[in-house]
C-alpha positions as CSV (number, residue, x, y, z in Angstrom):
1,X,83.5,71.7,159.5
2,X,81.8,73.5,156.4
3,X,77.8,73.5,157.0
4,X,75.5,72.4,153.7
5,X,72.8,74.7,152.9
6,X,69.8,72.1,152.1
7,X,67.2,72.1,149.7
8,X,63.9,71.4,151.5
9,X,61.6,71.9,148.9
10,X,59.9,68.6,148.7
11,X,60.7,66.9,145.0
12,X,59.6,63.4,143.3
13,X,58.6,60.5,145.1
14,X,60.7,57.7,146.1
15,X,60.3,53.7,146.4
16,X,63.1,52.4,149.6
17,X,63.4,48.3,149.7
18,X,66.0,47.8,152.9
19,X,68.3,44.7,152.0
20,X,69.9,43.1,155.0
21,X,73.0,41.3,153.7
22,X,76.5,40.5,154.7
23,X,78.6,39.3,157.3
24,X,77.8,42.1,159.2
25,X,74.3,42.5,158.9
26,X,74.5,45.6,156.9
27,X,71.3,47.3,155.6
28,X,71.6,48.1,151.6
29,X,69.3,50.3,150.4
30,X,67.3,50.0,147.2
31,X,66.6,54.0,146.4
32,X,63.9,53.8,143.1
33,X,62.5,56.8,141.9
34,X,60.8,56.9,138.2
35,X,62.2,54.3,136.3
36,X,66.1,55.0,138.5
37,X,67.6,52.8,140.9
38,X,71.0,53.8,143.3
39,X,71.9,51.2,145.6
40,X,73.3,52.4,148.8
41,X,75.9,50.4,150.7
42,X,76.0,47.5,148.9
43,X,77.5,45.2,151.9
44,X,78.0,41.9,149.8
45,X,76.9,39.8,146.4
46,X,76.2,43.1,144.5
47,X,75.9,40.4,141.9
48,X,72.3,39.3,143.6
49,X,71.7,42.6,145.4
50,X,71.3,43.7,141.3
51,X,69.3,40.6,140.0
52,X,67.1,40.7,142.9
53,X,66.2,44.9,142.4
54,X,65.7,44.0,138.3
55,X,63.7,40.9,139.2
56,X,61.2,42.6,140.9
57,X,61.1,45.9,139.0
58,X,62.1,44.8,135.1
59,X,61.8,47.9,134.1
60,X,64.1,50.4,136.0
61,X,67.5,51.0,135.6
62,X,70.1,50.0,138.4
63,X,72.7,53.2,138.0
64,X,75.1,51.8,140.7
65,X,76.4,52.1,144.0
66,X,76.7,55.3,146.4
67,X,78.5,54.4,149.7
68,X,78.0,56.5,152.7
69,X,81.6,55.4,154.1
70,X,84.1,53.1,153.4
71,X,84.4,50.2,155.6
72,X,84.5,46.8,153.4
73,X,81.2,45.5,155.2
74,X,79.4,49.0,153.2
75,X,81.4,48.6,150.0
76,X,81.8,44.4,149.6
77,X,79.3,44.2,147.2
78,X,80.6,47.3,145.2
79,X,82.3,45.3,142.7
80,X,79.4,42.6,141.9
81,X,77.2,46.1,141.6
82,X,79.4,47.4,139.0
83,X,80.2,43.7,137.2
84,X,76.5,43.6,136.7
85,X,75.7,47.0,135.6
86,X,78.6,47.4,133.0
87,X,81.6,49.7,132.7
88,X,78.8,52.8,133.1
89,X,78.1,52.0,136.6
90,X,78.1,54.7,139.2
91,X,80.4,54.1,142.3
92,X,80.2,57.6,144.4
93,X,82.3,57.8,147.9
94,X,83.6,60.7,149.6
95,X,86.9,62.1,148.8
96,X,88.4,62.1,151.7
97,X,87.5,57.9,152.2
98,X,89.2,57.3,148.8
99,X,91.4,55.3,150.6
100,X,89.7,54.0,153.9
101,X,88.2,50.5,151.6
102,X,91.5,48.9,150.8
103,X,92.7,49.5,154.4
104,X,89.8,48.5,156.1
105,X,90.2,45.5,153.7
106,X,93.2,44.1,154.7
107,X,92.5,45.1,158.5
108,X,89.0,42.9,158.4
109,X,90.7,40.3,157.1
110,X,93.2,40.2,159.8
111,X,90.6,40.7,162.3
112,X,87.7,38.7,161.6
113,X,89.5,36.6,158.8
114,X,86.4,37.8,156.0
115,X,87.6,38.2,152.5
116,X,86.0,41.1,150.7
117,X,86.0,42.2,147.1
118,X,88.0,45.2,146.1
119,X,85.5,47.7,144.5
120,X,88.2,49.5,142.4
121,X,88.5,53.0,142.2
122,X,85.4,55.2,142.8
123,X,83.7,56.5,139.2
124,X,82.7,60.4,141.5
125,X,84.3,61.6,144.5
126,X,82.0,63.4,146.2
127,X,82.6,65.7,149.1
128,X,79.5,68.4,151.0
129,X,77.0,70.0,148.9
130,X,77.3,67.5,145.9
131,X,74.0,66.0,144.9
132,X,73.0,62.8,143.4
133,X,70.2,62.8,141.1
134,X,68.1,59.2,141.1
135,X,64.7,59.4,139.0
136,X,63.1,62.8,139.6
137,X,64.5,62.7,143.6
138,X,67.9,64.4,144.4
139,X,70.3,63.6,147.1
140,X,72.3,65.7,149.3
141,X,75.7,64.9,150.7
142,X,76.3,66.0,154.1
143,X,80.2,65.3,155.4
144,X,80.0,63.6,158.6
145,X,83.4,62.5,159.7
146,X,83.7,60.5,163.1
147,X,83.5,57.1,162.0
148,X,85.2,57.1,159.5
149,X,87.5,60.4,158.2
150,X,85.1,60.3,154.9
151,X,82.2,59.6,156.3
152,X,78.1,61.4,154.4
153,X,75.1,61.4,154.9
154,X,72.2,61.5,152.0
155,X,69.7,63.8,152.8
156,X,66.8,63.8,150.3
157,X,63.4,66.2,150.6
158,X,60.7,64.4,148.7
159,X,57.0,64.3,148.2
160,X,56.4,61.7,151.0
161,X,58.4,63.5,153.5
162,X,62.6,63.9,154.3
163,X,64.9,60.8,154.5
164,X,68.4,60.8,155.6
165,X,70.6,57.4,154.8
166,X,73.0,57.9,157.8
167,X,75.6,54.8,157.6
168,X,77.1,54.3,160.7
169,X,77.2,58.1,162.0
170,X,73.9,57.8,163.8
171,X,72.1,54.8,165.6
172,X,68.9,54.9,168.0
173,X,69.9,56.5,171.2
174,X,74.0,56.2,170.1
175,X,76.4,56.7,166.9
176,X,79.2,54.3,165.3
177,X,82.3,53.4,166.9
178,X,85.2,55.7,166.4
179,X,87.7,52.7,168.0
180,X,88.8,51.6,164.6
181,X,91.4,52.8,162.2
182,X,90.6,56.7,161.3
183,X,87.6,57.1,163.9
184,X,87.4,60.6,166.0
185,X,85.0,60.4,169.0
186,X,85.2,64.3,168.9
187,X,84.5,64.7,165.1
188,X,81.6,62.0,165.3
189,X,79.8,64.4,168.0
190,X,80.6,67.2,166.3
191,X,78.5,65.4,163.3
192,X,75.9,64.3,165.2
193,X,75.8,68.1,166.4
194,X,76.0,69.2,162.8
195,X,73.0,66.9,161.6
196,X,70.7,68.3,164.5
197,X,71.1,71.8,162.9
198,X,70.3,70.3,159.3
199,X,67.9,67.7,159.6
200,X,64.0,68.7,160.2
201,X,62.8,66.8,163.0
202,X,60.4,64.5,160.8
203,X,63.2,63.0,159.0
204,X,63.2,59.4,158.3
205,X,67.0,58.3,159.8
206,X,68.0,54.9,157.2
207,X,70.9,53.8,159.2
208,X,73.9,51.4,158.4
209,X,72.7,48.5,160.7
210,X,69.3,47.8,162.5
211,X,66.4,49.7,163.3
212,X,66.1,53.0,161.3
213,X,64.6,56.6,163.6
214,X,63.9,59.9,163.4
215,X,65.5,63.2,163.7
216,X,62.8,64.3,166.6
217,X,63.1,60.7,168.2
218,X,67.1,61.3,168.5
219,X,66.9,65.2,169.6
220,X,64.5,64.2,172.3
221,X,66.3,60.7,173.1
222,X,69.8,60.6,172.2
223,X,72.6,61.7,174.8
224,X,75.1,62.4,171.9
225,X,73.2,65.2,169.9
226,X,73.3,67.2,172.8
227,X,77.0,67.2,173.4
């Protein structure tokens, strides 16, 4: 697995509103930096995850969705995000997940019998090193594969310290299943390997469902990361 070269140079400031939506109890993530707005994981009603971000900031501009994988309870709300923004909304995804949202789709609906809108084709494939510029902050895309074949991470160094949206690579004291379709126990530990080398310690860990940590509270506390 290629290693990213980060940028740590500490860059713009950054406003993060966590919205807990779908029937999975994903977190979305509000990212709003001067005047910008990406919404990460949209779960579901991107429709209302939109209204309520211009609601309480009139005056920023909603560019889209990034998704850091592409399970249908990360991407549901991909298509309400993009019906409310206009034909010029962003919908980033990893290359190599291009296809995991249809599948995973059709295999939730089988499962757990939820219906989830289609988000369409993504508007930017992005695969490790690409960056994502949101107000005067930049993202960094970290491949993390295990959960999910596609599967990033967004790293971003900013004035108020390092924050990494992990999705469902890295949780408190564990990482996301690899028992679905296209999950690789080894791959996901060699990710979670991969992110100790990357990540400074004090980074702030936004992850896909629950609590969010920190790099230092998982190098000191989680069994995975030293595999």
């Amino acid at each position: 697995m290629a290693v990213a070269t980060l940028d740590l140079t500490p860059r713009g400031s950054v406003s993060i509103e966590t919205l807990v939506n779908g029937p999975i109890q994903t977190n979305s993530y509000a990212v709003i930096s001067s005047g910008e707005c990406l919404i990460i994981d949209p779960a579901w009603e991107g429709e209302s995850i939109v209204g309520h971000i211009r609601a309480g900031h009139p005056d920023v501009h909603v560019l889209g969705a990034v998704c850091t994988h592409g399970h249908a309870d990360h991407v549901g709300g991909v298509a309400g995000v993009r019906a409310a923004v206009g034909p010029d909304a962003l919908y980033g995804l990893c290359d190599k997940d291009a296809a995991v949202p249809h599948a995973n789709i059709e295999e939730q609906r089988a499962m757990w019998g939820i219906e989830t809108p289609d988000p369409g084709e993504p508007t930017r494939l992005l695969a490790e090193g690409d960056t994502i510029e949101v107000g005067d902050i930049c993202l960094q895309a970290i491949e993390t594969p295990g959960h999910t074949p596609g599967g990033i991470v967004l790293f971003a160094a900013t004035e108020q310290g390092n924050i990494a949206f992990v999705g469902d690579t890295l949780f408190p004291g564990s990482h996301g299943r690899t028992d679905l379709a296209g999950g690789d126990e080894a791959a996901i530990l060699r990710s979670l390997s991969k992110l100790a080398r990357l990540l400074p310690p004090d980074t702030v860990c936004l992850t896909g469902h629950g609590d969010s940590t920190s790099m230092a509270r998982e190098l000191m506390q989680n069994p995975f990361m030293q595999v």
